[in-house]
Biopython code that builds the backbone (N, CA, C, O; Angstrom):
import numpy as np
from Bio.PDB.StructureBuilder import StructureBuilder

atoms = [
    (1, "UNK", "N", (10.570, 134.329, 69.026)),
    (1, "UNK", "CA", (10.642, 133.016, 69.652)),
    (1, "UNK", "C", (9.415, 132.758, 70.528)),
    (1, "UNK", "O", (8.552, 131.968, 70.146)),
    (2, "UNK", "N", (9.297, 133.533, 71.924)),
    (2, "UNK", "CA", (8.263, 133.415, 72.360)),
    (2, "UNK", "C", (6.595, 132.945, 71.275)),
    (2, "UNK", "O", (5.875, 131.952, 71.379)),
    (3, "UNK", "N", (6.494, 134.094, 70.358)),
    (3, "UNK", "CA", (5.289, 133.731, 69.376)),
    (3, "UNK", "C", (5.470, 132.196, 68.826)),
    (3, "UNK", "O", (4.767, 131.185, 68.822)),
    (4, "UNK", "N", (6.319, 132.427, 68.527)),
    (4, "UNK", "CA", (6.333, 130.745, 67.680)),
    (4, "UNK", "C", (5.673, 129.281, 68.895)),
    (4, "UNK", "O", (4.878, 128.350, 68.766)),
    (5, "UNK", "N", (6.552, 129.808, 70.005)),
    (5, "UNK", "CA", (6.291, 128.801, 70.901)),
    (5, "UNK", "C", (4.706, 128.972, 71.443)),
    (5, "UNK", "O", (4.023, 127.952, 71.540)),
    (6, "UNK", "N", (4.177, 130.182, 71.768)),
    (6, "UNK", "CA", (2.434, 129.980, 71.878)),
    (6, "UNK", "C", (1.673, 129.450, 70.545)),
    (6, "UNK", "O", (0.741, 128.652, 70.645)),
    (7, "UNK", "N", (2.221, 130.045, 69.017)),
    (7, "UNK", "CA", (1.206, 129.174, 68.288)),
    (7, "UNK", "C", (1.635, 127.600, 68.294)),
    (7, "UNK", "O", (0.782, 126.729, 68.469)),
    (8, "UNK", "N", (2.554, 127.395, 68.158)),
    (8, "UNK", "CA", (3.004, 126.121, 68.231)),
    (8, "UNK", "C", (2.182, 125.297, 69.361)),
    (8, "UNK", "O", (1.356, 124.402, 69.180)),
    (9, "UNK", "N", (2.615, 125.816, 70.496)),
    (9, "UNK", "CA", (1.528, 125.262, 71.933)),
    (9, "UNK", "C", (0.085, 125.080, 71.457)),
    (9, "UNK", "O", (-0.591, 124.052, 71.408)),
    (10, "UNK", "N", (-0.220, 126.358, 71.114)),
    (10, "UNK", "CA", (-1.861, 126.513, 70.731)),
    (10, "UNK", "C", (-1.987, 125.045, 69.680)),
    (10, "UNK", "O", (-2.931, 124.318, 69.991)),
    (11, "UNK", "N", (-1.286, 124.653, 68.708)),
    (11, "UNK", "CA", (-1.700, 124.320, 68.004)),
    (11, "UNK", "C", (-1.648, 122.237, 68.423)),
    (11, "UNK", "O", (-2.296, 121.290, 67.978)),
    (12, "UNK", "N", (-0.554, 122.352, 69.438)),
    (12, "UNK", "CA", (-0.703, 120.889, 70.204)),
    (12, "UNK", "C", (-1.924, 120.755, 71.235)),
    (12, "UNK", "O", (-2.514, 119.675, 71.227)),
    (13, "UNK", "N", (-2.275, 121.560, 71.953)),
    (13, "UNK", "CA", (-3.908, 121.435, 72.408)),
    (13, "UNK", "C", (-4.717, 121.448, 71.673)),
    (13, "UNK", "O", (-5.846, 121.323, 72.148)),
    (14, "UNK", "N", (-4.608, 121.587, 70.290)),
    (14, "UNK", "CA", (-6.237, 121.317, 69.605)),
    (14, "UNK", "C", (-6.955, 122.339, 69.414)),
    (14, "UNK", "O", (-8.050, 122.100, 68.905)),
    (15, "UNK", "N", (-6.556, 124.155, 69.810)),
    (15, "UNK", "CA", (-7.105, 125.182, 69.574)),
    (15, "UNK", "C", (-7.117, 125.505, 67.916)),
    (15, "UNK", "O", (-6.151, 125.494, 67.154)),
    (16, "UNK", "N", (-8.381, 125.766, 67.644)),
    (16, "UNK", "CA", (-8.692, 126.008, 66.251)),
    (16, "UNK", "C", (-8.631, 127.277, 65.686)),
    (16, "UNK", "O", (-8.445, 127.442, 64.481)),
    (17, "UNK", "N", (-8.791, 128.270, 66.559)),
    (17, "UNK", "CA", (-8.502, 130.069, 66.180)),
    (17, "UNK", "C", (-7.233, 130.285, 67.101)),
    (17, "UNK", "O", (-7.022, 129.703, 68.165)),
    (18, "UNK", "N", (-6.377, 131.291, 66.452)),
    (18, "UNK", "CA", (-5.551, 131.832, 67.168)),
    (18, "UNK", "C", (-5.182, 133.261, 66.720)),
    (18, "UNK", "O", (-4.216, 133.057, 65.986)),
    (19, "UNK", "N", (-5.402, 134.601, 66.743)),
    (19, "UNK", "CA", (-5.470, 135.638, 66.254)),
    (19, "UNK", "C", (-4.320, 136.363, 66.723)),
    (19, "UNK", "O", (-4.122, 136.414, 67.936)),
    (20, "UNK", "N", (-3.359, 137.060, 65.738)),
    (20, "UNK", "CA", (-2.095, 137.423, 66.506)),
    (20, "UNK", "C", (-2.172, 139.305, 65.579)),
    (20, "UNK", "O", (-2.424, 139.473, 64.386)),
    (21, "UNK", "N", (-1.906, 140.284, 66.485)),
    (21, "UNK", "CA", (-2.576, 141.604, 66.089)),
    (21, "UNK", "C", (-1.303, 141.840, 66.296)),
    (21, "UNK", "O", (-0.754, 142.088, 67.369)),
    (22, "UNK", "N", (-0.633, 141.724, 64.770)),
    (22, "UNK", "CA", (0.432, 142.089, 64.707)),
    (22, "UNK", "C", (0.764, 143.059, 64.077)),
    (22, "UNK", "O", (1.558, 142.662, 63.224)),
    (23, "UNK", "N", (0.580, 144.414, 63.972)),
    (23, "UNK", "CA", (0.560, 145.624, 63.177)),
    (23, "UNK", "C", (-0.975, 146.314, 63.024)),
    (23, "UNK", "O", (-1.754, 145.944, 62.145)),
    (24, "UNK", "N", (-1.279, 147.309, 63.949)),
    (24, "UNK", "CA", (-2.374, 147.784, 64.071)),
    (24, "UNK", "C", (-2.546, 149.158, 63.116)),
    (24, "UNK", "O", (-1.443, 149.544, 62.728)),
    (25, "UNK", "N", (-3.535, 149.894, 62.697)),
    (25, "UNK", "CA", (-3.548, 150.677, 61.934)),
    (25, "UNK", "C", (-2.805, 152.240, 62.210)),
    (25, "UNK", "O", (-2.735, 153.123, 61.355)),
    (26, "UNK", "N", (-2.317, 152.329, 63.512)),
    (26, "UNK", "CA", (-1.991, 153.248, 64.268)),
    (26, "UNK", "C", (-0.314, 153.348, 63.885)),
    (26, "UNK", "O", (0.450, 154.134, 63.325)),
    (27, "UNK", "N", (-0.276, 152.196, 64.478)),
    (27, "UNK", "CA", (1.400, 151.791, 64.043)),
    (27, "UNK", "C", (1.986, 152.568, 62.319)),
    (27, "UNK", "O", (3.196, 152.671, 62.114)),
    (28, "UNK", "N", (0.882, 153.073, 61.167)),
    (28, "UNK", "CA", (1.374, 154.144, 60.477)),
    (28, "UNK", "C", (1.954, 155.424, 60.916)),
    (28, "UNK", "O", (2.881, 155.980, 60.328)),
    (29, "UNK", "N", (1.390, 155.851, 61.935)),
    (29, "UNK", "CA", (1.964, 156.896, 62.229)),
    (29, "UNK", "C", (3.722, 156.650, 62.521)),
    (29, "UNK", "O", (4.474, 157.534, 62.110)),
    (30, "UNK", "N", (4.102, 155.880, 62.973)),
    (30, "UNK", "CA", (5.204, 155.709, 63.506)),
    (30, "UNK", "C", (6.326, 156.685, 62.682)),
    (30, "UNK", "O", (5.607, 157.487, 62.086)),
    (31, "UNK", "N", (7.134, 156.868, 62.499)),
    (31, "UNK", "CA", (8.377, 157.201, 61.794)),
    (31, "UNK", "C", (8.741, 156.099, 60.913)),
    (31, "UNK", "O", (8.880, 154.932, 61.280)),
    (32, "UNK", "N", (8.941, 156.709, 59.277)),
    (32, "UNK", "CA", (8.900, 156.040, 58.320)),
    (32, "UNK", "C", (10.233, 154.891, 58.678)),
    (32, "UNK", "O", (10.150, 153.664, 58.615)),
    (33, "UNK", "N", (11.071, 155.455, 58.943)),
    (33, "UNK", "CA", (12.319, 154.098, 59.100)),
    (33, "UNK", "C", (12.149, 152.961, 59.976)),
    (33, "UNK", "O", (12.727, 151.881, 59.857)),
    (34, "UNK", "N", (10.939, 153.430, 61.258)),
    (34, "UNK", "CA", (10.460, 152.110, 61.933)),
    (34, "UNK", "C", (9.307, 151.214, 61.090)),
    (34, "UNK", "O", (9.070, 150.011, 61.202)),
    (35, "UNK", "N", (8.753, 152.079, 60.323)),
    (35, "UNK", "CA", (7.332, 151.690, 59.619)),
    (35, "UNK", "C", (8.046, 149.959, 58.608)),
    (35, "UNK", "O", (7.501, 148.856, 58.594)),
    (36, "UNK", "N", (9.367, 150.375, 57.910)),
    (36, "UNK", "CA", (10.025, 150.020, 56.890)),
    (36, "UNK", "C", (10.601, 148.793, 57.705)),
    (36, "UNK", "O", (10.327, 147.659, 57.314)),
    (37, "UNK", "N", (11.216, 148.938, 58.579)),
    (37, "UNK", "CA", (12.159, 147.980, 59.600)),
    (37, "UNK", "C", (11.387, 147.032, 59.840)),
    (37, "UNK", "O", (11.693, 145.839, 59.835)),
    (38, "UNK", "N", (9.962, 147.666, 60.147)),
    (38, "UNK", "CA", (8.448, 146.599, 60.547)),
    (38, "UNK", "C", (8.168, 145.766, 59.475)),
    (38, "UNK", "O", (7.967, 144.551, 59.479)),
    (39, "UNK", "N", (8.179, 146.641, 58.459)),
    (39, "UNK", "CA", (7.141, 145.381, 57.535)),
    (39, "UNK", "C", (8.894, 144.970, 57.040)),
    (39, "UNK", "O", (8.810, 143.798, 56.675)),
    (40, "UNK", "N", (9.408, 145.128, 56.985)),
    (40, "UNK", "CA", (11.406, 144.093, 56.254)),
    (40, "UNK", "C", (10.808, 142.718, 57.301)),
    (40, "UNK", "O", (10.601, 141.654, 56.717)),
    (41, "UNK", "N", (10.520, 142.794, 58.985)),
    (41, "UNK", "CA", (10.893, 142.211, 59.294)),
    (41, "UNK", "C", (9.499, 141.026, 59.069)),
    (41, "UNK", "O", (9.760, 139.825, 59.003)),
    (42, "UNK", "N", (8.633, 141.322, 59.009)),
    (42, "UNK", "CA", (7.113, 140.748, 58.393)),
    (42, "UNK", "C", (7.409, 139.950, 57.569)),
    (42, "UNK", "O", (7.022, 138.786, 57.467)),
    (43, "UNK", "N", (8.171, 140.569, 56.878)),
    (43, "UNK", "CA", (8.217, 139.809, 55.216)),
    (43, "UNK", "C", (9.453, 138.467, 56.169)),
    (43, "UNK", "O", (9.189, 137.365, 56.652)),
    (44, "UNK", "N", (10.434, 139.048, 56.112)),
    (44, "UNK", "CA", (11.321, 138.210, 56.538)),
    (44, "UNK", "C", (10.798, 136.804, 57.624)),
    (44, "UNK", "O", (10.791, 135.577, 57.528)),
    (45, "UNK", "N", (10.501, 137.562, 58.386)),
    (45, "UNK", "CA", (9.776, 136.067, 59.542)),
    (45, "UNK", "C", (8.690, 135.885, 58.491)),
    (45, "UNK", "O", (9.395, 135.437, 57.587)),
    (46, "UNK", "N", (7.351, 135.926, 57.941)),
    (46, "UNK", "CA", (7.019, 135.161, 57.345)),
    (46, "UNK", "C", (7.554, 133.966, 56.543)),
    (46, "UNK", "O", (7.148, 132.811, 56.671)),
    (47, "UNK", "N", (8.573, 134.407, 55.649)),
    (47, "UNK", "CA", (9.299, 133.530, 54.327)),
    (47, "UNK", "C", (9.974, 132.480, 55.551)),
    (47, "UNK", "O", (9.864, 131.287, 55.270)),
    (48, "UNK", "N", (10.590, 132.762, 56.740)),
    (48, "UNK", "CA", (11.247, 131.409, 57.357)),
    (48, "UNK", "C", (10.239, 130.954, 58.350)),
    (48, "UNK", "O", (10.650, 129.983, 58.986)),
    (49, "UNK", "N", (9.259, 131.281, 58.624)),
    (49, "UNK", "CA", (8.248, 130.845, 59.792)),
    (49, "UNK", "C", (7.476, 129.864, 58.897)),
    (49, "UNK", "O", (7.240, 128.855, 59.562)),
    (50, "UNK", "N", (6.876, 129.739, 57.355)),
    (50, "UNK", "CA", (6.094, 128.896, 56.657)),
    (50, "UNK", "C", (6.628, 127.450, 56.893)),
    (50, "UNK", "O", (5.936, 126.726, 57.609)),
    (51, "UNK", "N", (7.821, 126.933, 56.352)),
    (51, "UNK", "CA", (7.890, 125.506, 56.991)),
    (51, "UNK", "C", (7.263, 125.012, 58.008)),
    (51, "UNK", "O", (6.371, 124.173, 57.881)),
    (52, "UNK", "N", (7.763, 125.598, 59.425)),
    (52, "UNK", "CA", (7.084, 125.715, 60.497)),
    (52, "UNK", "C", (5.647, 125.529, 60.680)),
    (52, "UNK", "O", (5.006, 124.706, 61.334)),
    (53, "UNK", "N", (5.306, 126.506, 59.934)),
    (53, "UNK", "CA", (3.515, 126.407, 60.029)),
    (53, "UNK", "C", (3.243, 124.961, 59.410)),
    (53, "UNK", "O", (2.509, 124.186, 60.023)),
    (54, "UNK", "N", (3.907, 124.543, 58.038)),
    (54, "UNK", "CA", (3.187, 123.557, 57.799)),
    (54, "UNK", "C", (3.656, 122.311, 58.426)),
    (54, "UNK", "O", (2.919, 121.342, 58.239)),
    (55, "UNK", "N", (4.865, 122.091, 59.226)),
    (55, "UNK", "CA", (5.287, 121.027, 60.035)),
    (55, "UNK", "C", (4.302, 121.100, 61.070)),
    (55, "UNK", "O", (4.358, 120.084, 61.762)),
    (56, "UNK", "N", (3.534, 121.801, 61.397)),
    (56, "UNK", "CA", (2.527, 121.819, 62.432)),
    (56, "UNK", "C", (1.256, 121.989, 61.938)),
    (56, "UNK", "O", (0.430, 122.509, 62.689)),
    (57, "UNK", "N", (0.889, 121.619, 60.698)),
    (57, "UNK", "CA", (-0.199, 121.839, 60.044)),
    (57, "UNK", "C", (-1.105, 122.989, 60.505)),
    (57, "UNK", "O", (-2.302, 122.741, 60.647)),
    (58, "UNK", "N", (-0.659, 124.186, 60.744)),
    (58, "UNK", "CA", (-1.059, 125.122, 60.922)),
    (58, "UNK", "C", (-1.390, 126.440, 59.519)),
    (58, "UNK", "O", (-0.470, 127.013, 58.935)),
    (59, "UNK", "N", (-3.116, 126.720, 59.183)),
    (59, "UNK", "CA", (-2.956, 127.578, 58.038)),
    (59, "UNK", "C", (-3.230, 128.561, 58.548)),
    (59, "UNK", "O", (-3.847, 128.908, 59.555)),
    (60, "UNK", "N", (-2.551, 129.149, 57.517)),
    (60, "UNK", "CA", (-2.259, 131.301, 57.497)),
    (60, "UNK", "C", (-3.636, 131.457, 56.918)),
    (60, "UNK", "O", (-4.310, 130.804, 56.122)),
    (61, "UNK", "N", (-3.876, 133.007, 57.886)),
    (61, "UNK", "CA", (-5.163, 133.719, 57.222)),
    (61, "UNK", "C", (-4.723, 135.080, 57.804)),
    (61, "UNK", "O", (-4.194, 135.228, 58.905)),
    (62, "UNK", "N", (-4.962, 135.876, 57.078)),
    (62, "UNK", "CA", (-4.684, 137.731, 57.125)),
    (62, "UNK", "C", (-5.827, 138.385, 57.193)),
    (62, "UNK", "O", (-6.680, 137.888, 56.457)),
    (63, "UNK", "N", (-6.252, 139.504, 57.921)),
    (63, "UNK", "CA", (-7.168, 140.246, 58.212)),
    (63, "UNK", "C", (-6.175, 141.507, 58.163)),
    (63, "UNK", "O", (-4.951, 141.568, 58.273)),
    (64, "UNK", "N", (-7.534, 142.872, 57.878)),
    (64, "UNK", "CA", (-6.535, 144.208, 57.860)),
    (64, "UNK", "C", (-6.823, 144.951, 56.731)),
    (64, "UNK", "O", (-7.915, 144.764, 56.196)),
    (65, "UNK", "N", (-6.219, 145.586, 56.366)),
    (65, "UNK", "CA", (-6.719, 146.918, 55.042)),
    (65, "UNK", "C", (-4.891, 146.477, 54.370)),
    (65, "UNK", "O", (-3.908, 147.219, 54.344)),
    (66, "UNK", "N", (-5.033, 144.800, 53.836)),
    (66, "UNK", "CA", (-3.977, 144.836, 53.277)),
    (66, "UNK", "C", (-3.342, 145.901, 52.205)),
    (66, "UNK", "O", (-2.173, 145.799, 51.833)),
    (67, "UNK", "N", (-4.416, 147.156, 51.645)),
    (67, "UNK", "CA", (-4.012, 147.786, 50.537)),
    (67, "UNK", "C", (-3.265, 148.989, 50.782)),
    (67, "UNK", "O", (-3.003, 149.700, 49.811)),
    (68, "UNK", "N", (-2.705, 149.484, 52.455)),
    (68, "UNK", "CA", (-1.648, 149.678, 52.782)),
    (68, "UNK", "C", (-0.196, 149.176, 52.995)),
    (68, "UNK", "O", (0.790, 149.884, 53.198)),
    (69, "UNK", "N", (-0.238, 148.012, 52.924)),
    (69, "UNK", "CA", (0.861, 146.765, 52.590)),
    (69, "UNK", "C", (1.967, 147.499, 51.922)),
    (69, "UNK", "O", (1.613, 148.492, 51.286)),
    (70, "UNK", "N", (3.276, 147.206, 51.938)),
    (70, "UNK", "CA", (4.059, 147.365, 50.862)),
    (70, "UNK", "C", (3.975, 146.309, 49.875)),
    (70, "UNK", "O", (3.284, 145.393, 50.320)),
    (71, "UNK", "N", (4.342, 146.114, 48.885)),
    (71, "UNK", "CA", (4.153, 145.241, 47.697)),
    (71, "UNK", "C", (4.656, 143.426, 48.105)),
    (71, "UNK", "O", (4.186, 142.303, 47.921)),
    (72, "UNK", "N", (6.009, 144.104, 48.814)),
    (72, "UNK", "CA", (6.457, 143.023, 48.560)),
    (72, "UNK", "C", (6.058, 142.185, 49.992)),
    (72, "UNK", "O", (6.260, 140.977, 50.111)),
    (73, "UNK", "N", (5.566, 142.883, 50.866)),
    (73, "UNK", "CA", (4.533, 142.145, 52.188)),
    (73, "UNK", "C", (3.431, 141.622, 51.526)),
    (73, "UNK", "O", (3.211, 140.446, 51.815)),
    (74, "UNK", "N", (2.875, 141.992, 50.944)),
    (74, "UNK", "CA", (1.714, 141.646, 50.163)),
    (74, "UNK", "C", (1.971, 140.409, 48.993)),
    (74, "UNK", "O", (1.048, 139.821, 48.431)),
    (75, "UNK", "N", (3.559, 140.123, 48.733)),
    (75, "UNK", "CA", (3.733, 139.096, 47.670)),
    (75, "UNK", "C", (3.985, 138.106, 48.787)),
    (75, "UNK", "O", (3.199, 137.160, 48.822)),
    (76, "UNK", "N", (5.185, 138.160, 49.949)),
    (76, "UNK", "CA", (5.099, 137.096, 50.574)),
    (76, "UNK", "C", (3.977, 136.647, 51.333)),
    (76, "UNK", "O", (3.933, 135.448, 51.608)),
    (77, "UNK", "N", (3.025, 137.434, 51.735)),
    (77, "UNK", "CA", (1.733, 137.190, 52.076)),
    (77, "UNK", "C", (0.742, 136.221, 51.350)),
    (77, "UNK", "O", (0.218, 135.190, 51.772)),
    (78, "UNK", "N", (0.655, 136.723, 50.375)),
    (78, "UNK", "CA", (0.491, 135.589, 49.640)),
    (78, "UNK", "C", (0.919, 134.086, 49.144)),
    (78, "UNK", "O", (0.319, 133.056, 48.838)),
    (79, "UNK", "N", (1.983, 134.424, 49.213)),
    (79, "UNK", "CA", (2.836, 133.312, 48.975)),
    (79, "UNK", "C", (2.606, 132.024, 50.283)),
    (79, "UNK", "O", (2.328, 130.859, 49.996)),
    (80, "UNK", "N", (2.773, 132.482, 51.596)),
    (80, "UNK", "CA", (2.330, 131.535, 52.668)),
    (80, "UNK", "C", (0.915, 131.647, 52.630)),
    (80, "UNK", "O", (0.355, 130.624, 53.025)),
    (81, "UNK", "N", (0.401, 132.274, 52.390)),
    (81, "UNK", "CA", (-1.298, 132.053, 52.320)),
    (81, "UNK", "C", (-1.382, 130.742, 51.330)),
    (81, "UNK", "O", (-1.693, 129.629, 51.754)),
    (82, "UNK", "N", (-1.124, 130.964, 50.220)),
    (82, "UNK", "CA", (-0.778, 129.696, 49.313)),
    (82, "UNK", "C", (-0.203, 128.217, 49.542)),
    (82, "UNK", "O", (-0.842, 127.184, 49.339)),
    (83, "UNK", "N", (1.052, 128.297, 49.977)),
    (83, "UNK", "CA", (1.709, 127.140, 50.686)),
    (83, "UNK", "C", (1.532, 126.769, 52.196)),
    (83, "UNK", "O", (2.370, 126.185, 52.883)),
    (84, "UNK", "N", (0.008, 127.310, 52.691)),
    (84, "UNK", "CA", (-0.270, 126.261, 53.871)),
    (84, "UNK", "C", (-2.125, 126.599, 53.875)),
    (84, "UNK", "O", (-2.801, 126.746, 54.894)),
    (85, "UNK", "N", (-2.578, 126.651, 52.591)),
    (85, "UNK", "CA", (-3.860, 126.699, 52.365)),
    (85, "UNK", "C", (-4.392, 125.363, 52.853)),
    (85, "UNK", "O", (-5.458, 125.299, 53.466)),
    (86, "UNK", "N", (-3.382, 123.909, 52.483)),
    (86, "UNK", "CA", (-4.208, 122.857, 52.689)),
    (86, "UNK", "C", (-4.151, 122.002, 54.325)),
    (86, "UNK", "O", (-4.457, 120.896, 54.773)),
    (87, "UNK", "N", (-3.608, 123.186, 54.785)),
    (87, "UNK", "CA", (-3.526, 122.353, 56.511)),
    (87, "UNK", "C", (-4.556, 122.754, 57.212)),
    (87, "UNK", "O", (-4.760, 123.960, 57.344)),
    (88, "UNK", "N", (-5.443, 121.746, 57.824)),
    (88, "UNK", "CA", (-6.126, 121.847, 58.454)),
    (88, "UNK", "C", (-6.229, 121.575, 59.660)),
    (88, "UNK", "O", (-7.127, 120.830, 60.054)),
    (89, "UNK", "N", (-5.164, 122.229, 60.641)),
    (89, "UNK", "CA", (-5.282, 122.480, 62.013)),
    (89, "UNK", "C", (-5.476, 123.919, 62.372)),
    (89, "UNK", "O", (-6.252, 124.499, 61.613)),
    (90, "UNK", "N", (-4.975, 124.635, 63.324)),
    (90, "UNK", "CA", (-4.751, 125.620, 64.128)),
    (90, "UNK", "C", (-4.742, 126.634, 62.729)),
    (90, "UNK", "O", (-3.881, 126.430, 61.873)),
    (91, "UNK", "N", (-5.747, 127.732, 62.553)),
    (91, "UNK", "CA", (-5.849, 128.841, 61.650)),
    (91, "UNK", "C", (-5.480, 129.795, 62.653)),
    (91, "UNK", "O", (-5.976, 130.148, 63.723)),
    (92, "UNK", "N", (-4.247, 130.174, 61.853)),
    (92, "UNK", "CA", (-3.585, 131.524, 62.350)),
    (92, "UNK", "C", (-4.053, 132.365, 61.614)),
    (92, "UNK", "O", (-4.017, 132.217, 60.393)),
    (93, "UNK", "N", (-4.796, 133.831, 62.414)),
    (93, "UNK", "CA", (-5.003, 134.690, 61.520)),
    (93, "UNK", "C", (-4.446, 135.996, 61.856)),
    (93, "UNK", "O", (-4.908, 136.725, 62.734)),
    (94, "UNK", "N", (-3.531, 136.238, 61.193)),
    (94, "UNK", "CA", (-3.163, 137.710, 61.713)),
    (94, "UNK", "C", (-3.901, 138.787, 60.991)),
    (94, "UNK", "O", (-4.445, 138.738, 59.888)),
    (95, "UNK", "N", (-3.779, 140.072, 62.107)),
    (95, "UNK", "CA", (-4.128, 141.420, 62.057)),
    (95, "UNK", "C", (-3.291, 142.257, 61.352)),
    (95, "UNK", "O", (-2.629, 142.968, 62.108)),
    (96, "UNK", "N", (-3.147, 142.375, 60.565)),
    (96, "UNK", "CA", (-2.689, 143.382, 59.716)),
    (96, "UNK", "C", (-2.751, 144.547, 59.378)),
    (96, "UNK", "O", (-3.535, 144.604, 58.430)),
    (97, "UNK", "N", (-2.207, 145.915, 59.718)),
    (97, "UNK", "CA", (-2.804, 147.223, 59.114)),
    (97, "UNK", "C", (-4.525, 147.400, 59.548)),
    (97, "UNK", "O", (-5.267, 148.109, 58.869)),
    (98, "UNK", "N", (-4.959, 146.724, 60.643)),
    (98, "UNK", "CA", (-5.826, 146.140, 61.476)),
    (98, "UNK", "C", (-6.389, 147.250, 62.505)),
    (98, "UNK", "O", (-5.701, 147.643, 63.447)),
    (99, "UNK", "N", (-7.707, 147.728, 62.249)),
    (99, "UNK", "CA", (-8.575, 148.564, 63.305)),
    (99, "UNK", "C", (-9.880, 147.944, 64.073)),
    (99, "UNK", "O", (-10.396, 146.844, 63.875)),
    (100, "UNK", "N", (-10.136, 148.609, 64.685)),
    (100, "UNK", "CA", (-11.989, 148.112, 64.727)),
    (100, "UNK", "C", (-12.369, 148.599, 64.163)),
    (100, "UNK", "O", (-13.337, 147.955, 63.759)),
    (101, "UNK", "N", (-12.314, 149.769, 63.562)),
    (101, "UNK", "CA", (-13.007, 150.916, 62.792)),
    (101, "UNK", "C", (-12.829, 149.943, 61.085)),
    (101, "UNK", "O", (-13.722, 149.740, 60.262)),
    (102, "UNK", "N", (-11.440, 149.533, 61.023)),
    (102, "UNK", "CA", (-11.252, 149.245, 59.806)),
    (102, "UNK", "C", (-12.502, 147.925, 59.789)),
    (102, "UNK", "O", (-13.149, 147.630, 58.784)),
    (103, "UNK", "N", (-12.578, 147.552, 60.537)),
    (103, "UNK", "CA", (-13.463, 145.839, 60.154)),
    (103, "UNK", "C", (-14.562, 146.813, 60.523)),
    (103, "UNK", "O", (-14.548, 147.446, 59.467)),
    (104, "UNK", "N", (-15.514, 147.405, 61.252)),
    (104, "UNK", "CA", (-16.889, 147.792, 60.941)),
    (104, "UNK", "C", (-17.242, 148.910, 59.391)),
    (104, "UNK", "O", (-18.250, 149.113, 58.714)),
    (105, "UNK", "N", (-16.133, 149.305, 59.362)),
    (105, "UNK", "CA", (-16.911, 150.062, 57.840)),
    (105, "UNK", "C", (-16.729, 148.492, 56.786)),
    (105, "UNK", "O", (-17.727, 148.124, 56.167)),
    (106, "UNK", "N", (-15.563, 147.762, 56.683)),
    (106, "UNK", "CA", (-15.635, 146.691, 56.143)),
    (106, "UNK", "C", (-17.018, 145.886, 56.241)),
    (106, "UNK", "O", (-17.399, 145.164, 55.320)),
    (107, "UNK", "N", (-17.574, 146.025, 57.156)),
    (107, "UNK", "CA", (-18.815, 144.976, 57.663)),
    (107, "UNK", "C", (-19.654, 145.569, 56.756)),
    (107, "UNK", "O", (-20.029, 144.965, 55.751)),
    (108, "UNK", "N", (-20.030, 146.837, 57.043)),
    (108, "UNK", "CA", (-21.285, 147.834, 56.241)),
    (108, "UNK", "C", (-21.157, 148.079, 55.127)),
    (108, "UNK", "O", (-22.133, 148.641, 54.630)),
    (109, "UNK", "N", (-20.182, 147.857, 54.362)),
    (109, "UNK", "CA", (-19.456, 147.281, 52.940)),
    (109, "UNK", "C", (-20.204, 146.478, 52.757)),
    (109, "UNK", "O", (-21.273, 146.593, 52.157)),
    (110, "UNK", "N", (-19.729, 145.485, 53.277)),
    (110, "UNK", "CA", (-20.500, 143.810, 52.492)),
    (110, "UNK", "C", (-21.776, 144.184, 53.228)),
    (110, "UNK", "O", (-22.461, 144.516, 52.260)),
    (111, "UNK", "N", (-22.583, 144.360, 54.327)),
    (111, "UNK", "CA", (-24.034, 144.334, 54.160)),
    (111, "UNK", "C", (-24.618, 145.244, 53.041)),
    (111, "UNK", "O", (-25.691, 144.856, 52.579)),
    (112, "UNK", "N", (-24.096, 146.382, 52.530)),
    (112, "UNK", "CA", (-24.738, 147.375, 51.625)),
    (112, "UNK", "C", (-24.450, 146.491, 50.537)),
    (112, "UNK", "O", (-25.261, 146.518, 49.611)),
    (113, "UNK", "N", (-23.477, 145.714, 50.444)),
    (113, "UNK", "CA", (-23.176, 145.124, 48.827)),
    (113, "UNK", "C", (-24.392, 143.945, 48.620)),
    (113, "UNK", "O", (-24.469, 143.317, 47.564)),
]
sb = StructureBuilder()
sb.init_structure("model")
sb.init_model(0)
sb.init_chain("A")
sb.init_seg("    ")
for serial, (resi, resn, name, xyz) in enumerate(atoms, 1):
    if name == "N":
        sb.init_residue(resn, " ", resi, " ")
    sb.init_atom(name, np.array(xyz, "f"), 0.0, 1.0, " ", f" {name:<3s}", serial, name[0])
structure = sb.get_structure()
């Protein structure tokens, strides 16, 4: 609730980035039954939070080493990536499976490429 109500806020002032670091790369370690509970509940608030986003013309963007994802985080992920591609207010981008380490070898990736 709280989250909903800051992007929501964010997105009635006119703020154009809003970055929400929601699952950091560390958070693997956890114990597999919290790991599982985490991404159930990912998937889940995503699939009912999308209306939302697009009643507030707010689009989804994901950052992170999605290729730790479980499958089916990775299908609804897509899926709202898809159904609020064309709103152009407030870009939410969440952190996903998300390091610093993970985005600088990512960086030296694409400069070597």
């Amino acid at each position: 609730e709280s989250v909903r109500n800051i992007v929501e806020g964010a997105a009635e002032l006119g703020i154009e980035y809003l970055t929400l670091y929601a699952f950091s790369t560390e958070n693997w370690d956890r114990p597999a039954y919290e790991v599982t509970g985490l991404m159930e509940l990912l998937v889940e608030t995503i699939r009912k939070e999308v209306p939302t986003l697009n009643k507030n013309n707010i689009k989804l963007h994901v950052i992170g080493d999605r290729s730790m994802l479980p499958e089916k985080a990775c299908m609804a992920l897509d899926e709202a990536l898809t159904e609020t591609a064309a709103n152009t207010g407030l870009n939410l981008i969440m952190a996903l499976s998300y390091s610093s380490r993970w985005e600088l070898v990512n960086a030296v990736k694409n400069i070597a490429e």
